[in-house]
C-alpha positions, 0 to 999 in steps of 0.5 A: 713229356710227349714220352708218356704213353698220356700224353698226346700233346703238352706245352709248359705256360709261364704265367706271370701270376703264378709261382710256378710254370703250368702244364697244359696237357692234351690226353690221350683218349684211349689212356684216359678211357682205359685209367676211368675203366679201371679206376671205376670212374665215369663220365665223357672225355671231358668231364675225366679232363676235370678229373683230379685223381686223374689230374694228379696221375698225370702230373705224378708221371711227368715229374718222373719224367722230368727226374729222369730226364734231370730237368732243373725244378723251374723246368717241371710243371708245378701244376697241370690243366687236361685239355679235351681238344687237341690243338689243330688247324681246324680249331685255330689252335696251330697257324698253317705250318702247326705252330702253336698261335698265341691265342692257345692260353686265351683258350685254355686260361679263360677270364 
């Protein structure tokens, strides 16, 4: 998915409430700056993340992605969550050698 000039960073989430796998998807700034510009959209980085037009923006070029690249339908993201903040050492989203922690949906997925 990191083949979409939106995207920084994504991983897919499988959670056992759900029917379908999540998306979660890091933008990048400059598309999603660029997009609210010409959409008339305004607001910080991270109000846009909670945008749904743009939401569904991007969703709509991951499942042409995913087509494209034949994925089987369990492969492609039913629903996608914009995340504000790349995941990094610093913010304890990756251990030392940039695995994603486990600890990443407890972030994204919050009680």
């Amino acid at each position: 998915m990191t083949l979409s000039e939106m995207i920084a960073q994504c991983f897919i989430y499988g959670d056992s409430f759900k029917n379908a796998c999540v998306c979660v998807v890091f933008p990048e700034e400059d598309w999603v700056n660029r997009w609210a510009r010409t959409n008339n959209v305004t607001g910080s980085f991270e109000e846009l993340c909670n945008n749904a037009e743009l939401r569904k923006v991007v969703l709509a070029d991951m499942l042409r992605l995913a087509t494209e690249k034949k994925l089987s339908s369990l492969e492609k993201p039913k629903e996608t969550i914009l995340w504000p903040e790349l995941c990094s050492v610093e913010n304890d989203m990756l251990t030392s050698t940039f695995k994603m922690k486990r600890n990443v949906t407890q972030k994204v997925f919050k009680p």
